[in-house]
Backbone atoms as SQL, in Angstrom:
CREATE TABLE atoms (id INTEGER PRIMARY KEY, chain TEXT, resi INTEGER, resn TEXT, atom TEXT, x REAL, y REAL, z REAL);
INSERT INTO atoms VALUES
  (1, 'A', 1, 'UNK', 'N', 15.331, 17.723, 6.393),
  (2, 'A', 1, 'UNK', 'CA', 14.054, 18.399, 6.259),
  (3, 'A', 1, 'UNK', 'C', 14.226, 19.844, 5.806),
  (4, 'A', 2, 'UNK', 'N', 15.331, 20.365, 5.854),
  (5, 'A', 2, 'UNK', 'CA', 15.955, 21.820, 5.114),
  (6, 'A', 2, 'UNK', 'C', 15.169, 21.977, 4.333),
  (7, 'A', 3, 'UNK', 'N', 15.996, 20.972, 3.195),
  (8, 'A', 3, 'UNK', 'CA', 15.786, 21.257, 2.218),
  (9, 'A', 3, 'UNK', 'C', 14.506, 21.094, 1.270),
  (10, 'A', 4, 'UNK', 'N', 14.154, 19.961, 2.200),
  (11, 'A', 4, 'UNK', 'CA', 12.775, 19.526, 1.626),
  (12, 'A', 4, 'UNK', 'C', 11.577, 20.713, 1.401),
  (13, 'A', 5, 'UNK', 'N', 11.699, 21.299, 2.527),
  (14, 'A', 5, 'UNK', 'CA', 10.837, 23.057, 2.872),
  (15, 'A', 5, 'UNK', 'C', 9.014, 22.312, 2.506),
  (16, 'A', 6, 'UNK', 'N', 8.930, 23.180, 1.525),
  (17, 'A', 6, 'UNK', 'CA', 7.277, 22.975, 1.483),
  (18, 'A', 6, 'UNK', 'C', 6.663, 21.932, 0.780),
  (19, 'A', 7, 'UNK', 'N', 7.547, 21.323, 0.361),
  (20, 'A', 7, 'UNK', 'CA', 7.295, 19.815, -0.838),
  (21, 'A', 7, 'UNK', 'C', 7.118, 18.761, 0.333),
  (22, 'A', 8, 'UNK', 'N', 7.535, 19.227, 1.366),
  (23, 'A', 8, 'UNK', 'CA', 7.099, 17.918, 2.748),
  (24, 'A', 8, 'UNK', 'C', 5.574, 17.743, 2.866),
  (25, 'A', 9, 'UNK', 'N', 5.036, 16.040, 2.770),
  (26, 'A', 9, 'UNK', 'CA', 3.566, 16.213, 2.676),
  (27, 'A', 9, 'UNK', 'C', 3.205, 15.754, 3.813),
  (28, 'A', 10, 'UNK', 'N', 2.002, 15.784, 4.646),
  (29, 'A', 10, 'UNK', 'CA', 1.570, 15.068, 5.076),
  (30, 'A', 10, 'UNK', 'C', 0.559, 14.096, 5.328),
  (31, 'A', 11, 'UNK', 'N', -0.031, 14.381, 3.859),
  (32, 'A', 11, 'UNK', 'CA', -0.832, 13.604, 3.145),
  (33, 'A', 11, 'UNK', 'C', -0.535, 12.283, 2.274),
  (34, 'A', 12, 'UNK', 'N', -0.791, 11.196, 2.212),
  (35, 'A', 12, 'UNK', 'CA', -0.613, 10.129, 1.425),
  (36, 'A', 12, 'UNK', 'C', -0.826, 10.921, 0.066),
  (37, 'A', 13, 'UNK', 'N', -1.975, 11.659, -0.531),
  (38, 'A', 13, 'UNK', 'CA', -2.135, 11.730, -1.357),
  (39, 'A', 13, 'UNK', 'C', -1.564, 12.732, -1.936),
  (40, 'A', 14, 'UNK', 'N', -0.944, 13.520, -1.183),
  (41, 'A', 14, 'UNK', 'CA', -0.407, 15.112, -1.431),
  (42, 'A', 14, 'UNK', 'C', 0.743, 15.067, -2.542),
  (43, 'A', 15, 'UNK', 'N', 1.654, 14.284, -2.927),
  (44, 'A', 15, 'UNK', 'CA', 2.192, 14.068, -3.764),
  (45, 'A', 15, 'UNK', 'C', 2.118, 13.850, -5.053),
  (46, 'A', 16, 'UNK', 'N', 1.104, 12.764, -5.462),
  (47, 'A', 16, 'UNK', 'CA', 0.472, 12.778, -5.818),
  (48, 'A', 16, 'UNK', 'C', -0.544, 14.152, -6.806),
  (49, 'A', 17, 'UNK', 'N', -1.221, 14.105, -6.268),
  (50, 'A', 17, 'UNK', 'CA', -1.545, 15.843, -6.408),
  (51, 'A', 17, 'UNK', 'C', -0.591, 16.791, -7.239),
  (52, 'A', 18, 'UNK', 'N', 0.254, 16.746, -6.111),
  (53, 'A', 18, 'UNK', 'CA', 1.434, 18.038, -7.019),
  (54, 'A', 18, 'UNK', 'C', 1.709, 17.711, -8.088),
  (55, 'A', 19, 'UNK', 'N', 2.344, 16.183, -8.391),
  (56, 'A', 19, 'UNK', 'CA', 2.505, 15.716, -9.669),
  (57, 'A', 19, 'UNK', 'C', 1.237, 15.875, -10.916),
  (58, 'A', 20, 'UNK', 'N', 0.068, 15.721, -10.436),
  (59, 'A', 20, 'UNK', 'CA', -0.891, 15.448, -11.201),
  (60, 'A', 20, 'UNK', 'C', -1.376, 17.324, -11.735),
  (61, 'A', 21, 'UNK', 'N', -1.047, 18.241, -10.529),
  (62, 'A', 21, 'UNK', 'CA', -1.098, 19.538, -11.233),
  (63, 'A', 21, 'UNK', 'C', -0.202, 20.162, -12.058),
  (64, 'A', 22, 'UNK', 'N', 1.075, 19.276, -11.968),
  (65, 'A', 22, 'UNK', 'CA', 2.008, 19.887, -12.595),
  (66, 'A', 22, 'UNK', 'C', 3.466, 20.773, -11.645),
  (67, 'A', 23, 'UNK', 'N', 2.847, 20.781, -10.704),
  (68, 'A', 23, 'UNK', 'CA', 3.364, 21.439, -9.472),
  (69, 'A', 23, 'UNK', 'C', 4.604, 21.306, -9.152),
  (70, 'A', 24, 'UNK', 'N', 5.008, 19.197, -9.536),
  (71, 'A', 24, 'UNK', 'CA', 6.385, 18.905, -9.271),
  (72, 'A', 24, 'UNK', 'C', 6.348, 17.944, -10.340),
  (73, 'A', 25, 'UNK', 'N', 7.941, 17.830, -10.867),
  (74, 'A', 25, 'UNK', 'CA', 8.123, 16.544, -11.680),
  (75, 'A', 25, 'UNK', 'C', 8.154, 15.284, -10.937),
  (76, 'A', 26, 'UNK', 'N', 8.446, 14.850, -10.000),
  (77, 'A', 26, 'UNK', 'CA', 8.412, 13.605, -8.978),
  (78, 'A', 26, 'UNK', 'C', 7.882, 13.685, -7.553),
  (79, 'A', 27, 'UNK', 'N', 6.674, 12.538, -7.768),
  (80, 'A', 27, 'UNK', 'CA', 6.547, 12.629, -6.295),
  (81, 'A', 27, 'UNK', 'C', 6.498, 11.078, -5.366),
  (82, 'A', 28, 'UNK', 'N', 6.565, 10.834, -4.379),
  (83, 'A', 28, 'UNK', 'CA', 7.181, 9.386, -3.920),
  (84, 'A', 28, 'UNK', 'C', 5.436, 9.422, -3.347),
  (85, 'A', 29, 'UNK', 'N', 4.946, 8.750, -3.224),
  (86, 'A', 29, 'UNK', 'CA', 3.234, 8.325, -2.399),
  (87, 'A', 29, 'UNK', 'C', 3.137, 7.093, -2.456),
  (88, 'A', 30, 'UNK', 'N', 1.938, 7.188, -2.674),
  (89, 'A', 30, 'UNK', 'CA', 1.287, 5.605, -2.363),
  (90, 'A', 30, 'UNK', 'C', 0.980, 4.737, -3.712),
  (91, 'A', 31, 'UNK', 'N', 1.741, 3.876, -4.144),
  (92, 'A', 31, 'UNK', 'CA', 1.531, 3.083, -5.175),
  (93, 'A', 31, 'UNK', 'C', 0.373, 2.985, -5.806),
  (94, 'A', 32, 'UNK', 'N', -0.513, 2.141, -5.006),
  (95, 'A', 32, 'UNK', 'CA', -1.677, 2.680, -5.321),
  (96, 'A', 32, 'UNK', 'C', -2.803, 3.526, -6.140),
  (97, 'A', 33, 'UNK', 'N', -2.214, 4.526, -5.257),
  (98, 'A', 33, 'UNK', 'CA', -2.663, 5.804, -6.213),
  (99, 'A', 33, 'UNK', 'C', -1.871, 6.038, -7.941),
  (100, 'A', 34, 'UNK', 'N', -0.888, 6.174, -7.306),
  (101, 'A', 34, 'UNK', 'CA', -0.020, 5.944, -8.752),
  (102, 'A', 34, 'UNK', 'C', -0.786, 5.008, -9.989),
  (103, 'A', 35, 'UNK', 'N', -0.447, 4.094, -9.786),
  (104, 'A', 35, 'UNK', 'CA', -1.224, 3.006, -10.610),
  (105, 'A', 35, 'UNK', 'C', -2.526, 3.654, -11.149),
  (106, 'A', 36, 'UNK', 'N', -3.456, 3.396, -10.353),
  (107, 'A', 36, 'UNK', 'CA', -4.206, 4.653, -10.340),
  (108, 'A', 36, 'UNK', 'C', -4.361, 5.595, -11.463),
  (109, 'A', 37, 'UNK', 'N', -3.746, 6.650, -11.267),
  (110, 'A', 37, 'UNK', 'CA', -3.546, 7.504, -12.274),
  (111, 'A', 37, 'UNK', 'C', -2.768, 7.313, -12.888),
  (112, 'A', 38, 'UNK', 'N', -1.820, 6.316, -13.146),
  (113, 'A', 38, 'UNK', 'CA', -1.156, 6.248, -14.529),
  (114, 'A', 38, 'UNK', 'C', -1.947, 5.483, -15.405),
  (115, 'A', 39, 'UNK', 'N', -3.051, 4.861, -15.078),
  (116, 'A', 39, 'UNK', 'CA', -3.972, 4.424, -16.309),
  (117, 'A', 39, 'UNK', 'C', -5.056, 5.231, -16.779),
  (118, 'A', 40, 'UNK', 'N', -5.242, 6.745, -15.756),
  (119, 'A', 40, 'UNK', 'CA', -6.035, 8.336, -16.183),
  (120, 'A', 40, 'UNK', 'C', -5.225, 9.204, -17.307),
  (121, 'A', 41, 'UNK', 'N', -4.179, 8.875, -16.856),
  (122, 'A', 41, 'UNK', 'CA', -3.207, 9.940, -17.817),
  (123, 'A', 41, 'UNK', 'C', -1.614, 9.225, -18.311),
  (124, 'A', 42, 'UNK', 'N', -1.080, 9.863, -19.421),
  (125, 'A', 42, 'UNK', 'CA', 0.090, 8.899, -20.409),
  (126, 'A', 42, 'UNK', 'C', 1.089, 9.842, -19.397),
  (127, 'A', 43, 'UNK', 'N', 1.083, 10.786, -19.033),
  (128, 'A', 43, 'UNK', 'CA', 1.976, 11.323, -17.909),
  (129, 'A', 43, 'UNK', 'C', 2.260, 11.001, -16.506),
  (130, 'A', 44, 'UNK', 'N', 1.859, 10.302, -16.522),
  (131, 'A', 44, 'UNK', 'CA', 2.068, 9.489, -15.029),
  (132, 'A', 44, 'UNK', 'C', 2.309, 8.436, -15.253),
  (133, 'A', 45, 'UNK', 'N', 3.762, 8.244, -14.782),
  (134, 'A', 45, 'UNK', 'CA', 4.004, 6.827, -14.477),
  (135, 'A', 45, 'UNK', 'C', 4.549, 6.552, -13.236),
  (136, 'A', 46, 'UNK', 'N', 4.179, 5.006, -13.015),
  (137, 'A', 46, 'UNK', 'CA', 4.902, 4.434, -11.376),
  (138, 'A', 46, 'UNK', 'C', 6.157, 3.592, -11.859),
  (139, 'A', 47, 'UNK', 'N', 7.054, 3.882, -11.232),
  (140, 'A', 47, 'UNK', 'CA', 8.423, 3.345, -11.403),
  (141, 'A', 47, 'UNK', 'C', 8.856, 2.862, -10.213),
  (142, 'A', 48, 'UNK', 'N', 8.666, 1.378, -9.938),
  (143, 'A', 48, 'UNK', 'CA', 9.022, 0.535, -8.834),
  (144, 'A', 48, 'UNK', 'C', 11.154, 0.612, -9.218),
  (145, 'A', 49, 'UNK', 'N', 11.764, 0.911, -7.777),
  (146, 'A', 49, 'UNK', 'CA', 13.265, 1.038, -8.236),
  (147, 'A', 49, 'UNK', 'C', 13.231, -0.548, -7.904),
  (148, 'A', 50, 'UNK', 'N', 14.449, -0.685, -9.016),
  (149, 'A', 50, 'UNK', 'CA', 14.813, -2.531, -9.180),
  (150, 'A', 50, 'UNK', 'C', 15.444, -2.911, -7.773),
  (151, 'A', 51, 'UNK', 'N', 16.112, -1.945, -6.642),
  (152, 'A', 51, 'UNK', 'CA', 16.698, -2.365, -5.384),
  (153, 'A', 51, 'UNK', 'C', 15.212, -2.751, -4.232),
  (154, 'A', 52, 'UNK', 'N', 14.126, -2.617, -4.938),
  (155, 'A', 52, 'UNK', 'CA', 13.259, -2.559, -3.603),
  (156, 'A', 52, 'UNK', 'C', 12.430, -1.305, -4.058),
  (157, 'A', 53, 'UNK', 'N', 11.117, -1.708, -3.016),
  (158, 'A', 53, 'UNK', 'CA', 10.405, -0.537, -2.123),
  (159, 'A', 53, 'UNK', 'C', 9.641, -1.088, -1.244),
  (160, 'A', 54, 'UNK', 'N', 9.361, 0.260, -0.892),
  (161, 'A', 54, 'UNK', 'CA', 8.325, -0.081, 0.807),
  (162, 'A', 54, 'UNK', 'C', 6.974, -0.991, 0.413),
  (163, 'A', 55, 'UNK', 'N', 6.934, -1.764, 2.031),
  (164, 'A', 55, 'UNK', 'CA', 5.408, -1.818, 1.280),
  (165, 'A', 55, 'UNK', 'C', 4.886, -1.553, 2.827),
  (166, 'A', 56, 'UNK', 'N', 3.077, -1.814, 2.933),
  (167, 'A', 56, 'UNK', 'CA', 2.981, -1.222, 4.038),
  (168, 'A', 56, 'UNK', 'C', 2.833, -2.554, 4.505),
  (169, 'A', 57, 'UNK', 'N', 2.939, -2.552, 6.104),
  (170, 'A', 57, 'UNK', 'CA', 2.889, -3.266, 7.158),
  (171, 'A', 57, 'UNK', 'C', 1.556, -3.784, 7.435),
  (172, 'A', 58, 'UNK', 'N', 0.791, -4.769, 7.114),
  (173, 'A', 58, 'UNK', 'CA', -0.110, -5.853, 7.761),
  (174, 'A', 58, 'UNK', 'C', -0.045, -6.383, 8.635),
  (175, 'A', 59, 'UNK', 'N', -0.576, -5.949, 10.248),
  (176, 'A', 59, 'UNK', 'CA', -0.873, -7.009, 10.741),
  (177, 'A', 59, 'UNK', 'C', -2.239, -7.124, 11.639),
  (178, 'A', 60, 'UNK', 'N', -2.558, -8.371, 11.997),
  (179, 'A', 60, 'UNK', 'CA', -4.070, -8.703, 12.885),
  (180, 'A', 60, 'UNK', 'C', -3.825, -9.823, 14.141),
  (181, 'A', 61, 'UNK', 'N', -3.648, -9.263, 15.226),
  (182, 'A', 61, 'UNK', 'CA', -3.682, -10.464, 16.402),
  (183, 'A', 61, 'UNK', 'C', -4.909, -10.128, 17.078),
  (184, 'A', 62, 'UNK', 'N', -5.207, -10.887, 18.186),
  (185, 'A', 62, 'UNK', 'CA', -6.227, -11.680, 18.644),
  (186, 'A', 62, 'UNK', 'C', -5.345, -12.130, 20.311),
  (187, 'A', 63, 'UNK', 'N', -5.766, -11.140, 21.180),
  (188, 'A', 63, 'UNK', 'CA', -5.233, -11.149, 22.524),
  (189, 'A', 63, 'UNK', 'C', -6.402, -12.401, 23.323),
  (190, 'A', 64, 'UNK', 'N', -5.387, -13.094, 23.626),
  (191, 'A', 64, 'UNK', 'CA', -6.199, -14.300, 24.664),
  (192, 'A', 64, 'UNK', 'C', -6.388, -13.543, 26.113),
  (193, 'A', 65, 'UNK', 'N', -7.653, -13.086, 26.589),
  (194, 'A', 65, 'UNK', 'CA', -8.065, -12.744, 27.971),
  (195, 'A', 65, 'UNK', 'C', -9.054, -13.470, 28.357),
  (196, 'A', 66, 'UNK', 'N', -9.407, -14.454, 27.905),
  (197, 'A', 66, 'UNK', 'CA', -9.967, -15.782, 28.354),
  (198, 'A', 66, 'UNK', 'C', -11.627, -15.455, 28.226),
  (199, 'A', 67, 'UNK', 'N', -11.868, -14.190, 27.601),
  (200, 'A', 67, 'UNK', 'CA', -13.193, -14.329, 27.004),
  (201, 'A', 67, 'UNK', 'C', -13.596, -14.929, 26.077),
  (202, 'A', 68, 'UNK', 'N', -15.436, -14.945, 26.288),
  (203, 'A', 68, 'UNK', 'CA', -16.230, -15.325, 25.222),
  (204, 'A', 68, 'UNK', 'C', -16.035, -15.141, 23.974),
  (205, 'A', 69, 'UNK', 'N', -15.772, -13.983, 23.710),
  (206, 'A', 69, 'UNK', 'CA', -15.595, -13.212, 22.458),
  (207, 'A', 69, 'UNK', 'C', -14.154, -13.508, 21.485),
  (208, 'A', 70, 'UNK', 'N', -13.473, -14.727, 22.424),
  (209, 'A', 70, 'UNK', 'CA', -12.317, -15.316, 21.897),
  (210, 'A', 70, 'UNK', 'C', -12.247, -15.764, 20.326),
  (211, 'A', 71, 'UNK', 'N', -13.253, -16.792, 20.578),
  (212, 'A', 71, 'UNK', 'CA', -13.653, -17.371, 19.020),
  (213, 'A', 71, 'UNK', 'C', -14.147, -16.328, 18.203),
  (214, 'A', 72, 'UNK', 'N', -15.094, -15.559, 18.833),
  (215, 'A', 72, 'UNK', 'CA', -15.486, -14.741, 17.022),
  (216, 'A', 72, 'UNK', 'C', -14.408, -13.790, 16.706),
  (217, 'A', 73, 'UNK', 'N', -13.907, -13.125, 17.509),
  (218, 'A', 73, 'UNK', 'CA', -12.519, -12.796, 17.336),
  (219, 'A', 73, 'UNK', 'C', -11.500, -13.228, 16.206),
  (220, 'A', 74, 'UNK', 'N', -11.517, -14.058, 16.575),
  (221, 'A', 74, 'UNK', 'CA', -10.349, -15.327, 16.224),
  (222, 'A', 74, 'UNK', 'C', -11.042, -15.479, 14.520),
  (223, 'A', 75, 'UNK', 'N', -12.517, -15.993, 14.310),
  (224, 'A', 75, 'UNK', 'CA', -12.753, -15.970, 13.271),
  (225, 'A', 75, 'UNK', 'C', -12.686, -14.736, 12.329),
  (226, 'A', 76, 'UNK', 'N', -12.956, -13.359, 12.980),
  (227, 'A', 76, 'UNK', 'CA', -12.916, -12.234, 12.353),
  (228, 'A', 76, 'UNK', 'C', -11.538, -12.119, 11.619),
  (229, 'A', 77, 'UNK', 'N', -10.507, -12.702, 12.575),
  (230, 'A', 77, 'UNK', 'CA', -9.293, -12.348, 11.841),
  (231, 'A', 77, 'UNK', 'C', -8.929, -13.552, 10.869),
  (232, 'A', 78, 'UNK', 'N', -9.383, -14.518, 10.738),
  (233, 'A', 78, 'UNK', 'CA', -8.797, -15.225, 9.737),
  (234, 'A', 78, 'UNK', 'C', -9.957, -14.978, 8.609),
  (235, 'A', 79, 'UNK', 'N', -11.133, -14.133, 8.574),
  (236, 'A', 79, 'UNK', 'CA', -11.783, -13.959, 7.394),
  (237, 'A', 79, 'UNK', 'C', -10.855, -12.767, 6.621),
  (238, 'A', 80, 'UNK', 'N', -10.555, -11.732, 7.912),
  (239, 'A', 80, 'UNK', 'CA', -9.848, -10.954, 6.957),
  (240, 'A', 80, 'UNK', 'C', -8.598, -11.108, 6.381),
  (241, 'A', 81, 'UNK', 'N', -8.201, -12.279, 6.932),
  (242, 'A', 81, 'UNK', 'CA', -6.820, -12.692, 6.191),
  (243, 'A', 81, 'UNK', 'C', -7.088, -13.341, 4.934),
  (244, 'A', 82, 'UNK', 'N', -8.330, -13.876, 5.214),
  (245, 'A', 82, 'UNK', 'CA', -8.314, -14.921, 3.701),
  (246, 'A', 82, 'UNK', 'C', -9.199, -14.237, 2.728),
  (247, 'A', 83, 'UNK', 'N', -10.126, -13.389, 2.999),
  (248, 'A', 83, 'UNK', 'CA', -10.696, -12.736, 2.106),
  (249, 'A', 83, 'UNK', 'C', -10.104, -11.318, 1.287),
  (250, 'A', 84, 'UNK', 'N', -9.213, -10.396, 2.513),
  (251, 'A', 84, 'UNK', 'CA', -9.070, -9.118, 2.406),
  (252, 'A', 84, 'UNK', 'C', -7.663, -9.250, 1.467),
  (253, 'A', 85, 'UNK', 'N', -6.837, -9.790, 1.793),
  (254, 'A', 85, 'UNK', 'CA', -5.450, -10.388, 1.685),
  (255, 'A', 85, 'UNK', 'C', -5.636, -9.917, 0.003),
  (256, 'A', 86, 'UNK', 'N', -6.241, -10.744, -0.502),
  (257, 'A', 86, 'UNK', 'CA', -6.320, -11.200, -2.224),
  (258, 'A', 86, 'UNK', 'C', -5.813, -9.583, -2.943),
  (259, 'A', 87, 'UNK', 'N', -6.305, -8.989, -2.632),
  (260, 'A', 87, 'UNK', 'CA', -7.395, -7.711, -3.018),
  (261, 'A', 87, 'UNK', 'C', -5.677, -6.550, -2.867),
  (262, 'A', 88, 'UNK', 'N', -5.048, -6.802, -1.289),
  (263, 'A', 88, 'UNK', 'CA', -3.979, -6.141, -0.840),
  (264, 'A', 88, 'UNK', 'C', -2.720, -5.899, -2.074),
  (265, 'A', 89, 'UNK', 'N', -2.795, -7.263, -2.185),
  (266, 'A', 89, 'UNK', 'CA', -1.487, -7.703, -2.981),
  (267, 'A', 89, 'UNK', 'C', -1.713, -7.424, -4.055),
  (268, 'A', 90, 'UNK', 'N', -2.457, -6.911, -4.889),
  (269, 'A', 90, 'UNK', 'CA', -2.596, -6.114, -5.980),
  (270, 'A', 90, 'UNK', 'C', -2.291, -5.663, -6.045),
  (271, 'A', 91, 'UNK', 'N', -2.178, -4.303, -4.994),
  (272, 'A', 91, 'UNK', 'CA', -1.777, -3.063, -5.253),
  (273, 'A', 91, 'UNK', 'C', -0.201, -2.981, -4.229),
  (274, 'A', 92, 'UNK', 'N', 0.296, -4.158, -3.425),
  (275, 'A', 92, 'UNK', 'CA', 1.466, -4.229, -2.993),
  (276, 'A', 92, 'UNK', 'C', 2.039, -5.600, -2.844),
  (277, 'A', 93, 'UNK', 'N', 2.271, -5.945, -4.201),
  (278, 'A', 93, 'UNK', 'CA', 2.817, -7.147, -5.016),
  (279, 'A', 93, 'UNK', 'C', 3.891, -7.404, -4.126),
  (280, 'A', 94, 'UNK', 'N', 3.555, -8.050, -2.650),
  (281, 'A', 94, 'UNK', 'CA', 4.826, -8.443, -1.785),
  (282, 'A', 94, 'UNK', 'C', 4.132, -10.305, -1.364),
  (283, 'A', 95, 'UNK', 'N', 4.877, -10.849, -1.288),
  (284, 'A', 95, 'UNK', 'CA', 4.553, -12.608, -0.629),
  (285, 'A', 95, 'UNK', 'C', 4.764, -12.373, 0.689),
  (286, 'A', 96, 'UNK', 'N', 4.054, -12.403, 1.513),
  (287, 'A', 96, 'UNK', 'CA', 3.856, -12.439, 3.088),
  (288, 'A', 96, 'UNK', 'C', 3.808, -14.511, 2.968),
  (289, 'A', 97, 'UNK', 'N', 2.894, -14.336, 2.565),
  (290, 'A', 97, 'UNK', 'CA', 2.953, -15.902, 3.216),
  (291, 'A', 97, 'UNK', 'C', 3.365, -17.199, 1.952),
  (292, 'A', 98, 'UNK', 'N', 3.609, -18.154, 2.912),
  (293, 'A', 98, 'UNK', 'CA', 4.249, -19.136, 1.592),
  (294, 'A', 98, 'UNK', 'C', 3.613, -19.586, 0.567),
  (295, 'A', 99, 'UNK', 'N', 2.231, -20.110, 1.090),
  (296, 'A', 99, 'UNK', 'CA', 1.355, -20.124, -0.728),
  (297, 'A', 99, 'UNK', 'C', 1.129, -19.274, -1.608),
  (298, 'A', 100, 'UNK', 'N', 1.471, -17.633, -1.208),
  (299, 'A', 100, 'UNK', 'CA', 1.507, -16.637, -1.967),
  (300, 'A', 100, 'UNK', 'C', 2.346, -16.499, -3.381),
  (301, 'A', 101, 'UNK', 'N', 1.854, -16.012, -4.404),
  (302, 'A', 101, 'UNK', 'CA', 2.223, -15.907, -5.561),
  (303, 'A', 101, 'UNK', 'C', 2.512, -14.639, -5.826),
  (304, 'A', 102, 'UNK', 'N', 3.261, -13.704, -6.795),
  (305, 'A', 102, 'UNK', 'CA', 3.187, -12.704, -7.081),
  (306, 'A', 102, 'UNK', 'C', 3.741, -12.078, -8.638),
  (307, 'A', 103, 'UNK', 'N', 2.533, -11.993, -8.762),
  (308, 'A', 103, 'UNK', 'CA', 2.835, -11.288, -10.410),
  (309, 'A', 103, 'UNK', 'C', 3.848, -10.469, -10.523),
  (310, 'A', 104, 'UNK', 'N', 4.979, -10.581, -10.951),
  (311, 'A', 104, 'UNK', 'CA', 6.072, -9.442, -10.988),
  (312, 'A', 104, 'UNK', 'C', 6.204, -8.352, -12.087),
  (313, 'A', 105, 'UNK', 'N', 4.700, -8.249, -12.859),
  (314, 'A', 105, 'UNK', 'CA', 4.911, -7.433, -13.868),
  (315, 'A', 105, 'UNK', 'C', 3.726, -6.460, -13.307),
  (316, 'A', 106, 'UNK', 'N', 3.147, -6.587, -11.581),
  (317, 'A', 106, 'UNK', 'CA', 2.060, -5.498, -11.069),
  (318, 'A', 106, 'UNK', 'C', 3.194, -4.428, -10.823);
């Protein structure tokens, strides 16, 4: 963290930013965003490294305490798995589950 000094963000988007003012030549953020603005401007690009990257962590459980509210619960989370899911993997081209597909040129 020395060295890092004031380029440490604590913003998702703060990187971002700097890059987009000119501020820094590289900044590591949120894909997302990247993408993002590399289709605003020919100066921005996202460069996935060929060893990997992060992606973020998904998850949704549903604690059994033997209430009512078990089932809608229960349904809440498998709408957002099957609806929200689609939409995720766009912007973090990872296969969580086995029928999952993934475009390898996002």
């Amino acid at each position: 963290f020395q060295n890092i000094g004031p380029h440490l963000e604590s913003s998702g988007s703060g990187p971002l930013k700097k890059v987009q003012s000119g501020e820094v030549a590289i900044g590591i953020g949120l894909r997302s965003q990247a993408l993002e603005a590399s289709k605003k401007s020919q100066y921005i690009k996202n460069i996935d490294p060929k060893e990997g990257n992060y992606s973020l962590i998904e998850s949704l459980a549903v604690v059994d305490k033997g209430s009512e509210k078990q089932k809608k619960a229960t349904d809440m989370a498998k709408a957002i798995q099957k609806h929200a899911r689609k939409d995720l993997i766009k912007q973090y081209p990872k296969a969580i589950y086995k029928v999952e597909k993934v475009d390898r040129k996002s």
